[in-house]
Structures are given as structure tokens and as C-alpha cells.
C-alpha positions as CSV (number, residue, x, y, z in Angstrom):
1,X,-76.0,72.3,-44.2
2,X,-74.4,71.3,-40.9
3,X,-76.3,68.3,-40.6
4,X,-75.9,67.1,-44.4
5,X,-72.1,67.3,-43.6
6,X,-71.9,65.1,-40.5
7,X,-74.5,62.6,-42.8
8,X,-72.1,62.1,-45.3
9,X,-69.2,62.3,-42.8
10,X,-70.1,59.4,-41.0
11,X,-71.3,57.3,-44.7
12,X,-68.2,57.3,-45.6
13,X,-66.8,55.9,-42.6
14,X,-69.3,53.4,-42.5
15,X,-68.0,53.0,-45.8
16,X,-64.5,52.6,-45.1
17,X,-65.1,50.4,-42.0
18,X,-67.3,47.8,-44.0
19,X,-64.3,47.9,-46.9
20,X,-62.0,47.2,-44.3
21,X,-64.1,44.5,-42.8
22,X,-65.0,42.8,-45.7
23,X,-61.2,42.6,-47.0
24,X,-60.1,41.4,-43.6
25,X,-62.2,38.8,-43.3
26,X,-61.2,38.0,-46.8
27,X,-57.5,37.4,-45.6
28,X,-58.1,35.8,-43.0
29,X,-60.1,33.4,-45.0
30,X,-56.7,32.9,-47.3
31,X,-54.7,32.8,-44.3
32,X,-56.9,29.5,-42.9
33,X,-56.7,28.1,-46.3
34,X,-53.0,28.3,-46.6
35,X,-53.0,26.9,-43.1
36,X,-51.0,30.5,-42.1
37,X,-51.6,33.5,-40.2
38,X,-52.8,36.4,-41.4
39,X,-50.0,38.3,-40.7
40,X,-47.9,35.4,-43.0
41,X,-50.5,36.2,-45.7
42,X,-49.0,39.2,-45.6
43,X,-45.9,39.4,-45.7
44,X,-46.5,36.6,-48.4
45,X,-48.5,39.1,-50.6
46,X,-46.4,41.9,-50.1
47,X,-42.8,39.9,-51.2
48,X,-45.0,38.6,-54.3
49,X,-45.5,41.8,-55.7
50,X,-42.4,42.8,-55.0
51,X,-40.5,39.9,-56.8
52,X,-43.3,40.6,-59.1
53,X,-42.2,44.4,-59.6
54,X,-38.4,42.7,-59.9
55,X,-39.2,41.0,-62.7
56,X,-40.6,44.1,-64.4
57,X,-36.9,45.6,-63.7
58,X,-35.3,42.8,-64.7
59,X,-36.6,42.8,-68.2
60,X,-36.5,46.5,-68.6
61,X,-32.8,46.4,-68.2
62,X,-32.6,43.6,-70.4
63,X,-34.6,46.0,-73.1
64,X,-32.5,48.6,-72.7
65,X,-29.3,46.3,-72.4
66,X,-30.2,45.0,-75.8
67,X,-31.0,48.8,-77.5
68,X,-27.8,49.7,-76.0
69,X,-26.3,47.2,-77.8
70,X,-27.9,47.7,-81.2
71,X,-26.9,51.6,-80.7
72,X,-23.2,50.9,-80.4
73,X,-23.8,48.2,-83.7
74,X,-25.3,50.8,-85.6
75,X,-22.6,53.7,-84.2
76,X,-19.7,51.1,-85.2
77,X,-21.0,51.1,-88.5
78,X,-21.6,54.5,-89.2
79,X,-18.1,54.9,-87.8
80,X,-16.8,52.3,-90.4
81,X,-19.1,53.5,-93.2
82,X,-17.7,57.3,-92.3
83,X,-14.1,55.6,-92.5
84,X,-14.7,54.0,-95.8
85,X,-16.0,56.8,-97.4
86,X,-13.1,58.9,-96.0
87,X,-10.6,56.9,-97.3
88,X,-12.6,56.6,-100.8
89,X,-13.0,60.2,-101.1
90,X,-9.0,60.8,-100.0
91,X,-8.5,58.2,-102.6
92,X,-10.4,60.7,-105.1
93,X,-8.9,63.7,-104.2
94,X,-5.2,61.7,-105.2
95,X,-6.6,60.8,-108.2
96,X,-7.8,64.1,-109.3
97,X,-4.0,65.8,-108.3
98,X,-2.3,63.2,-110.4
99,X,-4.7,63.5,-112.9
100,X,-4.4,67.8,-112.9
101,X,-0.6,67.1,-112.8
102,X,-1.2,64.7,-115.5
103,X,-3.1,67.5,-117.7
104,X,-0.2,70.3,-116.8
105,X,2.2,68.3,-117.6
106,X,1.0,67.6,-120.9
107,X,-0.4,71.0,-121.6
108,X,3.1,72.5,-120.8
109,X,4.3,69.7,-123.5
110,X,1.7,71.1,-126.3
111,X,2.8,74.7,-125.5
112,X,7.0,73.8,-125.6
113,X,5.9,71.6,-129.0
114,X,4.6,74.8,-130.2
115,X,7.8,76.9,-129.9
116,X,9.4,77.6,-133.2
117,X,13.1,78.3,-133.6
118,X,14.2,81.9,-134.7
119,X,15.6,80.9,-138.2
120,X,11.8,78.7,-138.7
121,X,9.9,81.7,-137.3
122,X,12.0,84.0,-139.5
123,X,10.8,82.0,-142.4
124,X,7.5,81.9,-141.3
125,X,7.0,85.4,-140.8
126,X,8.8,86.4,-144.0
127,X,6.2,84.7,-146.0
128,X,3.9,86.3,-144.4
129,X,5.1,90.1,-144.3
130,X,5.5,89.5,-148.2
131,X,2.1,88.9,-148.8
132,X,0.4,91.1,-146.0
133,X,2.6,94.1,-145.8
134,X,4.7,94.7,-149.1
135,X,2.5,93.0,-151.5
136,X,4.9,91.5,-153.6
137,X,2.6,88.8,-155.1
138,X,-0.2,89.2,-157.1
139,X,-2.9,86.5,-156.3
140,X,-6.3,86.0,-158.0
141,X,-8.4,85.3,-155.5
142,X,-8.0,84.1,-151.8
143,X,-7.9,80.7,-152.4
144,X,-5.1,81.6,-155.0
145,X,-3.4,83.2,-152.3
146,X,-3.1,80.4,-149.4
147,X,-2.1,78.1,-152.3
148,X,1.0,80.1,-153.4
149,X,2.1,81.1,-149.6
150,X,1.6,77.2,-149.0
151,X,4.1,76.7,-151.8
152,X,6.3,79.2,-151.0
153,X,6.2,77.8,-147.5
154,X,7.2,74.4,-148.4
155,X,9.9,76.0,-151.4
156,X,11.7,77.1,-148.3
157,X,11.0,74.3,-146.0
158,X,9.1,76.3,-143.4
159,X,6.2,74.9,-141.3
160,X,3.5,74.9,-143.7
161,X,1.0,74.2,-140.7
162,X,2.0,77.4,-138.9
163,X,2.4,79.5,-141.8
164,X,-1.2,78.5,-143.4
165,X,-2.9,78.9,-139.3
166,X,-1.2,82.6,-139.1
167,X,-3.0,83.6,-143.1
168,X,-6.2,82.6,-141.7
169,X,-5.9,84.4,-138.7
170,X,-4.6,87.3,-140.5
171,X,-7.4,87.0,-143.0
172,X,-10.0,86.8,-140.2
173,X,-8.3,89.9,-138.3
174,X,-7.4,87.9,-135.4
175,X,-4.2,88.9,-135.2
176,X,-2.8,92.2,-136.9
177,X,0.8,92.7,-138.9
178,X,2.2,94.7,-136.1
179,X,1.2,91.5,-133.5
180,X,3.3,89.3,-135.6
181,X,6.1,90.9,-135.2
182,X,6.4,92.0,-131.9
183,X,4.8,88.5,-130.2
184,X,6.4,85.1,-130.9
185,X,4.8,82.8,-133.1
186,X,4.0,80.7,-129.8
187,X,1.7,83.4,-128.4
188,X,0.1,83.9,-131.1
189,X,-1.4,80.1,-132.3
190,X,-1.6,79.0,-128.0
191,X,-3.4,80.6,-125.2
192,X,-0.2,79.8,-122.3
193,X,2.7,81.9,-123.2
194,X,5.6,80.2,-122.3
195,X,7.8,81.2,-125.1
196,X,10.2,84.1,-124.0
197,X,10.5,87.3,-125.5
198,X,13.7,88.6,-123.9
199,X,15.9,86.5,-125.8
200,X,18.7,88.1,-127.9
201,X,17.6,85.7,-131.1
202,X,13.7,86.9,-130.5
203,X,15.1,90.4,-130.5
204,X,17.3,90.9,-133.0
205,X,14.4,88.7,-135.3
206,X,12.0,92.0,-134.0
207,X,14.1,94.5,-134.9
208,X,14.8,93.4,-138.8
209,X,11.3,93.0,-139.3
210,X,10.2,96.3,-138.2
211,X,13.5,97.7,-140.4
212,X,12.2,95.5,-143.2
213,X,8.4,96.2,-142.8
214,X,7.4,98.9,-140.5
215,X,7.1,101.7,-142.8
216,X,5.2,99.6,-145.3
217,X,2.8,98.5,-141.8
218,X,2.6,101.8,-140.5
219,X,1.3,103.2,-143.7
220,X,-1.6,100.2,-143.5
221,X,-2.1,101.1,-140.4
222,X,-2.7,105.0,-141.1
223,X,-4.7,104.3,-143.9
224,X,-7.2,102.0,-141.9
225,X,-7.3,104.7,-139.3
226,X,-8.6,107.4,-142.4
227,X,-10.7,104.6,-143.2
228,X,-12.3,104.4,-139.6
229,X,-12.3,108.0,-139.7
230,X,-14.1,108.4,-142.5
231,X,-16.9,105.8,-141.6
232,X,-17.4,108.0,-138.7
233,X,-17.0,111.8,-139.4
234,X,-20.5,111.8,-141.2
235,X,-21.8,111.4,-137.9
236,X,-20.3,114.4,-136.1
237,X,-20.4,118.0,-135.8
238,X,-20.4,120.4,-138.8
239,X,-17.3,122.0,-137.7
240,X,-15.7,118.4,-137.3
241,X,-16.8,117.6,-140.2
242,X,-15.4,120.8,-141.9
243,X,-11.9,120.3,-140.2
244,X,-11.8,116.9,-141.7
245,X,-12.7,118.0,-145.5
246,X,-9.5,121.0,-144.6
247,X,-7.7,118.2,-143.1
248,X,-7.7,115.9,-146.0
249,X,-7.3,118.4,-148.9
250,X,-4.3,120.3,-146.9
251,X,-2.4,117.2,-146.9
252,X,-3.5,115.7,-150.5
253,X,-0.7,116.0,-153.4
254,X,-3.1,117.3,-155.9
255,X,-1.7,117.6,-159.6
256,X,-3.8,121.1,-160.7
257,X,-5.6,123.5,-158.7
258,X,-9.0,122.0,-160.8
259,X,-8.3,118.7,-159.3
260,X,-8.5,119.9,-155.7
261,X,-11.4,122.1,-156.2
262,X,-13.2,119.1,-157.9
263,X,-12.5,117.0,-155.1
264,X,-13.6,119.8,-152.4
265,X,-16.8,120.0,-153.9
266,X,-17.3,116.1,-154.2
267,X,-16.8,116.3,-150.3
268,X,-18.8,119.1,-149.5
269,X,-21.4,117.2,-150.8
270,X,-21.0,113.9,-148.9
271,X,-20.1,115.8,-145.4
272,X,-23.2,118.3,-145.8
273,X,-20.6,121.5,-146.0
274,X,-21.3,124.5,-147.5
275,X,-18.8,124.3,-150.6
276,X,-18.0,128.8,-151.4
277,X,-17.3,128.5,-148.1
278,X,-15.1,125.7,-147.4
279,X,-13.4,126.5,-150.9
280,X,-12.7,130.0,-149.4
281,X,-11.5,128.8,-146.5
282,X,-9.1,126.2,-147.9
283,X,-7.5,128.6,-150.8
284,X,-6.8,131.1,-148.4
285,X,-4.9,128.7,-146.3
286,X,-2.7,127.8,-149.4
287,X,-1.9,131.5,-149.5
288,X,-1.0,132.3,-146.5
289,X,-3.9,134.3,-146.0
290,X,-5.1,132.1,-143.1
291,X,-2.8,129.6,-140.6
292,X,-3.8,126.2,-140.6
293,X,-3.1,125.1,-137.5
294,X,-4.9,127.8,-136.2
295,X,-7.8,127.2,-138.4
296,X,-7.7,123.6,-137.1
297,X,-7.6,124.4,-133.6
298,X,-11.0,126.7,-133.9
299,X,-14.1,125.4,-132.2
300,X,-16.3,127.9,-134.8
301,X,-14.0,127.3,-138.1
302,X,-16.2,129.6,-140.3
303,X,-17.0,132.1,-137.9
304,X,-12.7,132.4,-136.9
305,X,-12.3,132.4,-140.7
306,X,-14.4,135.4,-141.5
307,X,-13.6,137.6,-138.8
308,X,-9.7,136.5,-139.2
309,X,-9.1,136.5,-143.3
310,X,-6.6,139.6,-143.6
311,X,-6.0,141.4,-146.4
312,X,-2.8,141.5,-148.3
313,X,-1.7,144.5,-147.2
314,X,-2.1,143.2,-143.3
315,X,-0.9,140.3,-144.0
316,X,2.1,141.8,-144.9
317,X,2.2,144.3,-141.9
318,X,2.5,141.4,-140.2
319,X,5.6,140.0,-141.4
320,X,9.2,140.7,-141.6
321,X,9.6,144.2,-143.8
322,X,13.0,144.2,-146.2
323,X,14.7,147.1,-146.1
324,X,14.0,150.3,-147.4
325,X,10.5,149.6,-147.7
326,X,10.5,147.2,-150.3
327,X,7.1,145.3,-151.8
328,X,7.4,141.7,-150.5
329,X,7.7,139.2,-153.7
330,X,5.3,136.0,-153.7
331,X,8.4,133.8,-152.7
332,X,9.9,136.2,-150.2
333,X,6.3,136.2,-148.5
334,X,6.3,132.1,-148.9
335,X,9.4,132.0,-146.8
336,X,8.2,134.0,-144.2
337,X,5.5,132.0,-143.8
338,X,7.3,129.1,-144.0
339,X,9.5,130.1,-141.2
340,X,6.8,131.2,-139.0
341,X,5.4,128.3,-138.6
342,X,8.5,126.2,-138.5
343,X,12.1,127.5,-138.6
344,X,13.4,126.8,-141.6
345,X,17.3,125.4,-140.0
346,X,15.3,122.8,-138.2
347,X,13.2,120.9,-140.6
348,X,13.8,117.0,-140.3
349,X,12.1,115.2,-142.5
350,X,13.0,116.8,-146.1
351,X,11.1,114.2,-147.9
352,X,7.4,115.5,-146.1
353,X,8.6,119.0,-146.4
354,X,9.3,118.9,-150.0
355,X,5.6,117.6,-150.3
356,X,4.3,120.1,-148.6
357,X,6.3,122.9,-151.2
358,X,5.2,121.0,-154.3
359,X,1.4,121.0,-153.5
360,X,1.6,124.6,-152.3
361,X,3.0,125.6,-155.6
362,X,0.7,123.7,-157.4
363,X,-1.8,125.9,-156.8
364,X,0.1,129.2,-156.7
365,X,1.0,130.4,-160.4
366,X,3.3,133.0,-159.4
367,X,5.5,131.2,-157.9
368,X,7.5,128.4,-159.7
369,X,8.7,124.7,-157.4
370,X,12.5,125.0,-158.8
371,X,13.0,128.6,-158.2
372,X,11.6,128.3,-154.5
373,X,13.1,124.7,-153.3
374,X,16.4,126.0,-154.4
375,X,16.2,129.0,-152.0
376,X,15.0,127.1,-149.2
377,X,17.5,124.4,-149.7
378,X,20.1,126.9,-149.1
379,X,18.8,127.8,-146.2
380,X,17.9,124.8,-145.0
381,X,21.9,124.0,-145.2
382,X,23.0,127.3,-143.9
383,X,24.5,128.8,-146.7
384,X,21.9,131.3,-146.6
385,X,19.4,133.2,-143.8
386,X,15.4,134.2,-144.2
387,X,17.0,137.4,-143.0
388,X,18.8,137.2,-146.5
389,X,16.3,136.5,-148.6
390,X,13.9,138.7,-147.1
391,X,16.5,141.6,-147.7
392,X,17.1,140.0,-151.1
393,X,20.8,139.8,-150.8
394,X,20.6,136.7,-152.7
């Protein structure tokens, strides 16, 4: 192995020293040729390839010189494009403000045009109220109907436009007889409400209406609520369902007492009710056997009913005795129970209370509507107490 090495060691030297030979006899052959030495040679060959190596520089730089340049071209360009398009889009975002002012501007203009005056929207609404709340025309058919409010509209020399818009939108339920009065005509045919409602003209124009039609609205409005009601009380509970058949026949002005059990039985039927029972139930209320409010307040109506019916003879335990023992007479025990439930120096509304006695007499044929609303008028006016009549100092 030794050997091998120092072989090859001394190859390539021979190697290297014939290289070196060969090459320097090469320059030297150039350097006679040139008529120089070798040393000249050189030198010569050396600054050759480094002018050589110079030149490569030199047009590097120039490459790059001229890239440098085209970068700053292309960056000045973008920079001007981006400035173009800066001051186009700026010039956009002006045009779009002037053209939203533009559109306010001109909506607020459609709103204001839309304002009516309180004298024109009194008109207006007048026509309307006639037809929708009072019914004080008789019309044929719908078409018969727009066509006489547009005549009456232009009779009076009210907006025919406005007044014809608010029928169809009152036909369509889009707006309801208790909206029209309380919101101006403005709000009512344009989404922006810029009309005012504070003003003493919109006010005053409120109040008459609702003097002039709320009762006649109100009683629309009650009715569509029964109507609602109706629609729906199939659906619930038998004992909702039974307070809504006592409800409705407790408050119904029935002429005979075959009427009302003719119509009890016709709703038993459509409400799924047992009828003996309901019929029960119901007479005994208009006798004062059984309180209606508490009845109505029950969450077991026929069970409270049977275990709470009294007799006569507890009933009258119950009440207020007259002196000396004396038997309680069908009006005496009327008044009591009249009392109970509401004292009789505090009633209000005369007109609903005198309802209430008629169709409690209706079906009681001992006692007669004159001969008891003349006793509880005097009482009702203080000329008389229940302490009175119960006594029978009267």
C-alpha cells in the first residue's frame, strides 16, 4: 500500500512538472513571436483578461442601468394610473352624494306634496267614516260603492285621488277605521312620516271624529273580535268552550225564554256541550241560584256548578233577612242579588244596566220589568235603600 502511494505520488508530479513545462515553453514561444519577454507576455495576458472581465462589468451595469430605468417607468405609471383612478373614483363618490341628495331632496318633496290640509282631510275622512263606520249609504255592490264615494268626493270638492286610494285600502284591510283617525292622511298613503301629529288642527280634527264615530267603530271592532272568537273557540277546551256558550247567552237580549233555550241548544250542538247540562247551568244563573262571575272564573264549570247549586232555602240563608222573619218576595231577593254583586248607588252606565234587568225578567214570570225598574230606580237616586226594600218599608 506504501509503495502504490509514493507511485502515484511522484505520477502526479511528473505530471504537474511536464504541464508546467509544456505551458512554459509555450510562452516563451509567444513571447519570441511578439518580439517580448516572457515576463511581458505576462503581464500582457493578465491586463487582457482583466480589461476583458471590465467589459463584462461594464455591460452588466448598463443592464441593470437600463432595468432600473424601466422599473421607475413602469412605477411612474402605476403611480399616475393609481392617481387617475383616485381622482375618477373621488369623482364617483361626488356624484353618488349629489345624486343621494338629489333623491332626498325630492323624496322629502313627494312626502310634503302628500300632506293634506285639516279642512281637505276632514272632508276626506268624512266620506269615508259615512260609508265604513255609520253606514249611511246603501250601495249595490262594491263597484256601486267606490262610484258614489267618488261622487260624493268630488260633490264636495275633496281629493278624489286620496279619498278613492284610502276605500281600497280600507277594502283590502290595510288600514283599519280606528287608523284613520288617529294617523294623518300622510302616514297613511307614504312610507316617511313627515306630517305632524301634535298640531292643534290634527288634534282637534281627532277628537271630533272619535265623538262623531267611535262608538259606531268600537262596536265593529267588538263584533270582529266575537267574530275571531268564534272561529276559534271550537278549537279549545270543553270548559272554554262552555264559558263561551254562558258567555254569549248571559249577555244576549232574548225576547222569550223559548228563544234562548232554542238558541242554547243550537250551540250546544256546534260547541260539542252537553245541552241538560249547560241549560241547567245557565237558568240557574238567571235566578240567582248560581253567580256568574264566579261560574266564569271556574277552571271545572260543571263540576263547581253541581257541587255549588244551593237550594232556595240556602240561597236565602245567605242573604239579607227582613225583619221579623219575613219570606223573601221574588223582587226583594232580585235586589239583593243585584246589590251583591254591584252596589246598587254606584251603577254608571244605566243604559247596560237596564239591559241586563229587562233580559233577566224576560225569563222570570214572577216578576214583572215595570214594577222592579221602578224600585231600583229609586234607589239608584237615593230616595230609597236595599235596607228599605228588603224591610218592605216601601
Amino acid at each position: 500500500m506504501f509503495e502504490l502511494y509514493i507511485k502515484n505520488e511522484n505520477f502526479d508530479a511528473k505530471v504537474s512538472f511536464d504541464l508546467t513545462t509544456m505551458m512554459k515553453g509555450q510562452m516563451d514561444t509567444k513571447a519570441r513571436n511578439k518580439n517580448i519577454s516572457v515576463a511581458q507576455y505576462l503581464r500582457d495576458l493578465i491586463q487582457r483578461d482583466l480589461d476583458s472581465y471590465g467589459e463584462v462589468l461594464d455591460y452588466e451595469l448598463q443592464l441593470l442601468k437600463r432595468d432600473i430605468e424601466n422599473a421607475y417607468k413602469l412605477y411612474n405609471d402605476a403611480k399616475e394610473s393609481i392617481q387617475y383612478y383616485e381622482q375618477k373614483a373621488q369623482n364617483y363618490k361626488e356624484n353618488i352624494e349629489s345624486m343621494k341628495n338629489e333623491y332626498i331632496k325630492k323624496s322629502k318633496l313627494i312626502s310634503q306634496s302628500n300632506i293634506v290640509y285639516a279642512d281637505e282631510e276632514e272632508k276626506i275622512k268624512t266620506i269615508l267614516l259615512d260609508v265604513f263606520a255609520t253606514n249611511n249609504y246603501q250601495f249595490d255592490s262594491v263597484m256601486d260603492m267606490k262610484e258614489k264615494i267618488k261622487s260624493r268626493a268630488n260633490n264636495i270638492h275633496a281629493n278624489s285621488f286620496l279619498v278613492m286610494k284610502l276605500t281600497i285600502m280600507l277594502l283590502d284591510g290595510e288600514i283599519t277605521l280606528r287608523e284613520l283617525i288617529e294617523n294623518p292622511i300622510q302616514h297613511l298613503v307614504d312610507d316617511k312620516k313627515v306630517q305632524s301629529t301634535d298640531t292643534q288642527d290634527f288634534i282637534s280634527l281627532k277628537e271630533n271624529l272619535w265623538n262623531k264615530y267611535g262608538e259606531s267603530i268600537e262596536k265593529q271592532e267588538q263584533k270582529q273580535q266575537e267574530i275571531e272568537e268564534e272561529k276559534n273557540i271550537i278549537h279549545k277546551s270543553e270548559n272554554e268552550r262552555l264559558k263561551y256558550v254562558i258567555k254569549k247567552a248571559y249577555n244576549t237580549n232574548y225576547r222569550t225564554q223559548s228563544v234562548m233555550e232554542g238558541n242554547i241548544e243550537a250551540l250546544c250542538q256546534k260547541y260539542k256541550l252537553d245541552l241538560v247540562k249547560t241549560s241547567n247551568i245557565i237558568n240557574q244563573i238567571y235566578q240567582n241560584k248560581l253567580d256568574y262571575l264566579k261560574v266564569m272564573k271556574s277552571d271545572h264549570i260543571y263540576e263547581y256548578c253541581t257541587i255549588h247549586t244551593p237550594d232556595k232555602k240556602d240561597l236565602e240563608e245567605k242573604t239579607t233577612q227582613p225583619k221579623d222573619e219575613q219570606k223573601v218576595t221574588p223582587i226583594q231577593d232580585m235586589i239583593i242579588h243585584l246589590n251583591r254583586k254591584e252596589p246598587l248607588t254606584e251603577i254608571k252606565d244605566l243604559n247596560s244596566f237596564e239591559s241586563q234587568i229587562r233580559r233577566k225578567c224576560n225569563y222570570r214570570s214572577d216578576i214583572k220589568f215595570r214594577e222592579l225598574w221602578d224600585i231600583l230606580m229609586q234607589i239608584i237616586q237615593g230616595k230609597i235603600t236595599v235596607e228599605d226594600v228588603v224591610n218592605q218599608q216601601i
